[in-house]
C-alpha positions in Angstrom: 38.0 -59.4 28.8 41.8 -60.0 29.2 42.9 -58.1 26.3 40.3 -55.1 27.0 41.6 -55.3 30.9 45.2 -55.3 29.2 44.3 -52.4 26.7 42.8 -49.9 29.8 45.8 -50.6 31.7 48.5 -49.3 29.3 45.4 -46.4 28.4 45.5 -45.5 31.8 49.3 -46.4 32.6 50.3 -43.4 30.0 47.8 -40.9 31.1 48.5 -41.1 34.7 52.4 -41.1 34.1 52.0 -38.2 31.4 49.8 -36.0 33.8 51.5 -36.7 37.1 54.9 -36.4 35.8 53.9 -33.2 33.8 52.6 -32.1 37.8 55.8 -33.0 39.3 58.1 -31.2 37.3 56.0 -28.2 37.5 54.3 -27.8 34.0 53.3 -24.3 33.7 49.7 -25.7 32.1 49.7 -27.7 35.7 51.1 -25.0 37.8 48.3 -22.3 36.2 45.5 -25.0 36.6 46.2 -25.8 40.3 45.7 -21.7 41.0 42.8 -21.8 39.0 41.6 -24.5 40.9 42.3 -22.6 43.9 45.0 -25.1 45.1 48.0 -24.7 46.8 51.0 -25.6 44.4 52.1 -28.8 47.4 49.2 -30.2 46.1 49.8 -30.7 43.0 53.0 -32.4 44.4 50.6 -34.8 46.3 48.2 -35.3 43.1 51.0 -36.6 41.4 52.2 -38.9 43.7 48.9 -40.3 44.3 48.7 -40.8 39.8 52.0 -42.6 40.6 50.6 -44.9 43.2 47.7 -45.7 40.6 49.9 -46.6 38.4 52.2 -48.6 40.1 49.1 -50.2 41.1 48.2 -50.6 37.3 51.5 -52.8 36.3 51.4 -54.8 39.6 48.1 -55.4 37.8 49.8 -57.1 35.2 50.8 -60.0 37.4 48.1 -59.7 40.0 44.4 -58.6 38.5 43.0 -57.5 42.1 45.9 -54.7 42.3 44.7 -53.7 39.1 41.1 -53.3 40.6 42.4 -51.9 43.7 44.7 -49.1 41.5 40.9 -48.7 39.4 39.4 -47.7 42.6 42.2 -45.6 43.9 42.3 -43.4 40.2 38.4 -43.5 39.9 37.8 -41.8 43.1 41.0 -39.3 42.1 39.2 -38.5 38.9 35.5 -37.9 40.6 37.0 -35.6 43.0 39.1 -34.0 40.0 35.5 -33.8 38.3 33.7 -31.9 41.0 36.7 -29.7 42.0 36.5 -28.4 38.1 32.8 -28.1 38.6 33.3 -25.9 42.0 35.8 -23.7 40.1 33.3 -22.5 37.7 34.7 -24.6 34.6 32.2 -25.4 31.9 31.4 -29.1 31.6 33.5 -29.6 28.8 36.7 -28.8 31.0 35.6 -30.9 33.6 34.5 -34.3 31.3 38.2 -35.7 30.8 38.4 -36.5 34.6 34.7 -37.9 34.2 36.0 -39.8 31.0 38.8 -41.7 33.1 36.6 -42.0 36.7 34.5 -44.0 34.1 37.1 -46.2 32.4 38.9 -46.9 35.6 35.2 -48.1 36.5 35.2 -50.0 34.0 38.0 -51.7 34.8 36.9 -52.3 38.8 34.4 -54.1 36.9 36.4 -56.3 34.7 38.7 -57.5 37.9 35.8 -57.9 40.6 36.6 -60.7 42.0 39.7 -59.4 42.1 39.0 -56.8 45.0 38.8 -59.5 47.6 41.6 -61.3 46.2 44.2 -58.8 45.3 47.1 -61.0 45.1 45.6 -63.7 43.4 47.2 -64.5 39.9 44.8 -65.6 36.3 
């Protein structure tokens, strides 16, 4: 479980930092999907700092497994409310299943790091 644990971080430690880095420097694919969206353009400001968080959380996670279920937690709940704001906009599914895709696999790593969650500082 430690190398697939090890494998999802990294996974998840490049898409965050690719997607909210592409969001803070104002990405005209990011800047046209927030008005799509029907977002005000300071958010996407604030959805990049909160991928950031995630995955700061992520390589704490490294060194401590329960940050790395706590930042799982934090990103699953960003990408289920990415989900059903693509959903409210109208998107087809298919638009809206890469946020389901990584809600899922940051689930999956809640799950690897359980115990974790009540011991976030806790080392192997």
């Amino acid at each position: 479980m430690y190398i697939l644990s090890i494998f999802i971080q990294i996974l998840l430690i490049l898409v965050f930092a690719m997607t909210g880095g592409s969001m803070l420097v104002g990405a005209v694919f990011q800047v046209e999907a927030f008005k799509y969206l029907g977002l005000p353009q300071w958010f996407r400001s604030v959805t990049a700092i909160v991928q950031f968080a995630g995955v700061a959380g992520l390589i704490i996670g490294f060194w401590f497994p329960g940050a790395a279920a706590w930042a799982g937690v934090w990103l699953s709940v960003t990408m289920l409310v990415a989900f059903l704001a693509h959903l409210k906009a109208g998107d087809p599914i298919g638009k809206a299943i890469p946020a389901f895709v990584l809600a899922i696999i940051s689930i999956i790593l809640i799950f690897i790091h359980l115990d974790g969650l009540l011991h976030p500082f806790s080392t192997y």
